[in-house]
C-alpha positions as CSV (number, residue, x, y, z in Angstrom):
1,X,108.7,25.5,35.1
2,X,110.0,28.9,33.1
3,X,109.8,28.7,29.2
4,X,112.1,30.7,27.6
5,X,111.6,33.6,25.1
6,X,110.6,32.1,21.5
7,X,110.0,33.5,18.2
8,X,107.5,31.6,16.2
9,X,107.2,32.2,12.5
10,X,104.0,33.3,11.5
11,X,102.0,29.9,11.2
12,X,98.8,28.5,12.3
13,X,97.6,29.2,15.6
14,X,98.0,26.5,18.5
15,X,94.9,25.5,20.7
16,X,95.1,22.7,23.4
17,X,91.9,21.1,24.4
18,X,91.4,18.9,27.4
19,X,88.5,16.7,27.6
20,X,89.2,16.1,24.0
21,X,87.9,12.9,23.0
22,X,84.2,12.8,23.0
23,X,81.0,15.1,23.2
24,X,82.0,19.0,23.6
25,X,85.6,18.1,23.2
26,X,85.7,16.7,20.4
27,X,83.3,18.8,18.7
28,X,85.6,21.8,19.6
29,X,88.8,20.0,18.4
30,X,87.7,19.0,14.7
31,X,85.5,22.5,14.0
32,X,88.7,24.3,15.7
33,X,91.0,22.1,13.2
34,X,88.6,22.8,10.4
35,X,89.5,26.7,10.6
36,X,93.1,26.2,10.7
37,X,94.2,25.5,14.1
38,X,96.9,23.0,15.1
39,X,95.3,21.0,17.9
40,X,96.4,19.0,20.4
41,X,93.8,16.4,22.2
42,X,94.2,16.0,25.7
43,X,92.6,13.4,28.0
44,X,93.4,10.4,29.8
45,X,92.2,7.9,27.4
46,X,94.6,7.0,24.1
47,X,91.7,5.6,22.4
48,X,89.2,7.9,21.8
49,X,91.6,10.9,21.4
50,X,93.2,9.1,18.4
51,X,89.6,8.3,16.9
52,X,89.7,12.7,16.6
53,X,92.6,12.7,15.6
54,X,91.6,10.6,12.6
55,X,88.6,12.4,11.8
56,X,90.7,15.9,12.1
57,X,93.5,14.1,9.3
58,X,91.2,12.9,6.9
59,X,89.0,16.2,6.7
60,X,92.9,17.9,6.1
61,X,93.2,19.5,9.6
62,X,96.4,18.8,11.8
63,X,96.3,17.5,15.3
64,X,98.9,15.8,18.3
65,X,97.1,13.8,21.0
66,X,99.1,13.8,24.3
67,X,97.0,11.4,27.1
68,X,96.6,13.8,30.3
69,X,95.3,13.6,34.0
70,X,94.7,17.3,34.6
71,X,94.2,16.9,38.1
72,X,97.8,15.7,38.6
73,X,100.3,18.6,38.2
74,X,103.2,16.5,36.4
75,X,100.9,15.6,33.8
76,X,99.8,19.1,33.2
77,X,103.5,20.3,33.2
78,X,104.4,16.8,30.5
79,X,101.1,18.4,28.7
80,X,102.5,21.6,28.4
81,X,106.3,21.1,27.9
82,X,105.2,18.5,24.6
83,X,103.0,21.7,23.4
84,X,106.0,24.4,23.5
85,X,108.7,21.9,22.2
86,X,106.1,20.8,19.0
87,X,105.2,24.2,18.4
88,X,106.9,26.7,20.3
89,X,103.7,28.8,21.4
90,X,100.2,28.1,22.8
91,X,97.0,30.5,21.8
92,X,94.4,29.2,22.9
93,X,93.2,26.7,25.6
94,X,90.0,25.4,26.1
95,X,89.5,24.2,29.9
96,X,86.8,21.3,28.8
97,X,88.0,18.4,30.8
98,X,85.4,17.7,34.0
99,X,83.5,15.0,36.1
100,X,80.3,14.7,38.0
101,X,79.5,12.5,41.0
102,X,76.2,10.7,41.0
103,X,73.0,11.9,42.2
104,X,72.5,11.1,45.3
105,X,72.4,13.2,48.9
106,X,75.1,15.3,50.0
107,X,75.6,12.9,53.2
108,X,76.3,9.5,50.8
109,X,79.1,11.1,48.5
110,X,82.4,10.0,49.4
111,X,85.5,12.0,50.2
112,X,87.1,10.3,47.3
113,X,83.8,11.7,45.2
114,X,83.9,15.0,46.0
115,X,87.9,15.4,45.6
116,X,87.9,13.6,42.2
117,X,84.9,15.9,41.3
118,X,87.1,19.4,42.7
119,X,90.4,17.8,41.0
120,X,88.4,17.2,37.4
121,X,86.8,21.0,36.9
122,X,88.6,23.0,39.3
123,X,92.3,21.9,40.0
124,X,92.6,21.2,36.4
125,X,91.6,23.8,35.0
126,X,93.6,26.1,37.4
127,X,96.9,23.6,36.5
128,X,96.4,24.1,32.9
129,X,96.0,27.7,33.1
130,X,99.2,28.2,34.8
131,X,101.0,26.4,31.8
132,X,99.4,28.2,29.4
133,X,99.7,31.1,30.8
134,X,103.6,30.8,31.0
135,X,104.3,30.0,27.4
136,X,101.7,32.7,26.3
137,X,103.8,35.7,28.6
138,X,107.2,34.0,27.1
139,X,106.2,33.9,23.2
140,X,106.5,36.1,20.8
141,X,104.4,37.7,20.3
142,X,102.7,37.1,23.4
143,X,99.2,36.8,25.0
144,X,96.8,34.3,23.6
145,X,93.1,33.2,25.2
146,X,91.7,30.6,27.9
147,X,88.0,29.3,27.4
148,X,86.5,28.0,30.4
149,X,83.8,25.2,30.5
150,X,81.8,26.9,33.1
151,X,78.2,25.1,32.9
152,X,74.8,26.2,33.7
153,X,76.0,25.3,36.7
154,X,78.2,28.2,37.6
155,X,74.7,29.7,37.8
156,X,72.1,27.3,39.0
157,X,72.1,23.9,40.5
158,X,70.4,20.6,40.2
159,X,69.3,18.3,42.3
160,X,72.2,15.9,43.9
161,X,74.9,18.1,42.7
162,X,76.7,19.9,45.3
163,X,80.5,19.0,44.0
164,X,80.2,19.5,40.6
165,X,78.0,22.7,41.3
166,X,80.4,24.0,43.8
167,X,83.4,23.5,41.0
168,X,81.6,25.6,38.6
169,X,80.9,28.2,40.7
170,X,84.2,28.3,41.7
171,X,85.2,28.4,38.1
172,X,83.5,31.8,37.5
173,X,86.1,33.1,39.6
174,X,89.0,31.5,38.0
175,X,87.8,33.2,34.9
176,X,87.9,36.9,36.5
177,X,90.9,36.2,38.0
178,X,92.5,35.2,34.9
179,X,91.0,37.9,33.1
180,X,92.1,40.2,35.6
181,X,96.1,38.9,35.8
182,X,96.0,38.4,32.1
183,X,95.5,41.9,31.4
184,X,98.9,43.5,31.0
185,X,100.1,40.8,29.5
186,X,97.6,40.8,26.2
187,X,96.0,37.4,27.6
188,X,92.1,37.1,27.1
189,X,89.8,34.7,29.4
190,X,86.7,33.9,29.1
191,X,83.5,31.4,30.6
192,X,80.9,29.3,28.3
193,X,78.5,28.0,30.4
194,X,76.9,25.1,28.6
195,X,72.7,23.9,29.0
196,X,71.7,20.5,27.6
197,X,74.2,20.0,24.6
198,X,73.4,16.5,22.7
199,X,76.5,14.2,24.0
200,X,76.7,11.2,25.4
201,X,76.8,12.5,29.3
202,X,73.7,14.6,28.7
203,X,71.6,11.1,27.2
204,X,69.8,10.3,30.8
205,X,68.1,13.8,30.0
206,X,66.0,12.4,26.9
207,X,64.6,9.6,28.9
208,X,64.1,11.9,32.2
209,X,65.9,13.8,35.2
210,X,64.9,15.0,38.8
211,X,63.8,18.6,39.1
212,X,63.7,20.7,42.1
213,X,60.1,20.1,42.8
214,X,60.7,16.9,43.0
215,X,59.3,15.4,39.7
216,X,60.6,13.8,36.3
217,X,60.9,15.2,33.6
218,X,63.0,15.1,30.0
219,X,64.7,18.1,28.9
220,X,65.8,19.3,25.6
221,X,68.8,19.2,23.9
222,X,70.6,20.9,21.6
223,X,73.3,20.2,18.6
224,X,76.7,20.0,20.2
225,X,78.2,21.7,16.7
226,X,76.1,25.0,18.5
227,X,78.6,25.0,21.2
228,X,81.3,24.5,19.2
229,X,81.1,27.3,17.1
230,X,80.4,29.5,20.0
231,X,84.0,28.4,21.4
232,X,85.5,29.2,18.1
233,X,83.8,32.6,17.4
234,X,85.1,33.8,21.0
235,X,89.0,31.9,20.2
236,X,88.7,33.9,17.2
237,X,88.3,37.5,17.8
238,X,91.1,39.6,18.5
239,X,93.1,39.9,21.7
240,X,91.9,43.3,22.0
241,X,88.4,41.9,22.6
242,X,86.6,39.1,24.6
243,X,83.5,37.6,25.5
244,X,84.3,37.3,29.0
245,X,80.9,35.3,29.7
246,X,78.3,33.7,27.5
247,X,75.5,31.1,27.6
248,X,74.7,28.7,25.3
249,X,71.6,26.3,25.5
250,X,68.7,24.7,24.9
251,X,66.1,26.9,24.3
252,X,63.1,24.6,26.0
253,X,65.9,23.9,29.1
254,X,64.2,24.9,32.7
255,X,66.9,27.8,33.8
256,X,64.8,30.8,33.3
257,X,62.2,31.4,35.4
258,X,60.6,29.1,38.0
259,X,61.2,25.6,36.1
């Protein structure tokens, strides 16, 4: 699908975030809405998207929740098209939407595991690129910025994790890729790889996780708002500049080093 040329008039700008309605997401989408941007909450469940949306309405901010399954390329493309016919442009997108598989040996995941895993953080963030990345060359004026969730993971794994390890890896070159094609046409890309932020799918780590030498142990956590204003700094700064890769995490969190 081609947009066509549009000229916006000189108004808010637009940010899509997918994975929208809880933890990271939704953190992103109400400080994001908070500093002026129109957002719109993607993610396969109405309920919880419309929850943000309420919180982002009564603090003043402006939002448009579209349900999505960003592994399936005709939701991306209904994503999309709602996003250029509400506003007519697209600056930013935040690639936040992902899935796990549980932790268990390589040999006991499923098929169906590991490809719901690759379609969650990899496919999907490669299909909403693509949008995006049409209705930024076709606006005017053009360009605009794509934030990937990249993880700790896209640098080390964990035990058990050999999808959703192998996604974020994978996602590191995505984001150089992007970077690279989005040059000459004034579009910015960058990576946030996330450690231990306090949301609901990082609770199992206050009562204990495996480690690579085998033992138990809990790890800290850190305010989710941290990462959130770390996505808006970078969606902030000028097209002229980018972070094209930046960690933010728990301090205490056993990356550096030997554990």
């Amino acid at each position: 699908m081609l947009y066509p040329m549009k000229t916006t008039k000189s108004l808010s700008p637009v940010a899509v975030i997918t994975g929208a309605g809880t933890g990271i997401g939704e953190a992103t989408a109400v400080t994001l809405a908070g500093r002026g941007y129109r957002v719109t909450l993607a993610g396969r469940r109405a309920e919880p998207l419309g929850r943000v949306a309420g919180r982002i309405s009564d603090e003043g901010g402006q939002s448009l929740v579209q349900t999505a399954d960003v592994a399936d390329p005709d939701s991306v493309a209904t994503l999309f098209a709602r996003v250029d016919e509400e506003y007519g442009r697209c600056d930013l997108l935040f690639n936040n939407a992902g899935s796990g598989t549980p932790p268990v040996p390589m040999e006991d995941l499923t098929f169906d595991q590991w490809s719901n895993c690759v379609g969650a953080n990899l496919t999907g963030s490669f299909l909403c690129a693509q949008q995006a990345i049409r209705i930024m060359k076709a606006q005017t004026p053009g360009g605009g910025r794509i934030i990937n969730n990249g993880s700790i993971s896209a640098h080390t794994p964990r035990p058990y994790s050999a999808p959703y390890t192998s996604t974020k890896h994978a996602i590191t070159g995505l984001t150089k890729s992007i970077s690279l094609d989005g040059r000459d046409h004034n579009i910015c890309c960058s990576q946030i790889d996330i450690g231990n932020a306090a949301t609901p799918m990082t609770e199992p780590m206050a009562q204990g996780v495996p480690q690579a030498d085998g033992s138990m142990k809990v790890e800290p956590r850190m305010d989710v708002q941290h990462v959130a204003d770390a996505v808006a700094y970078i969606a902030e700064l000028p097209l002229d500049a980018n972070v094209l890769f930046m960690t933010v995490m728990a301090n205490g969190m056993p990356l550096v080093g030997r554990g």
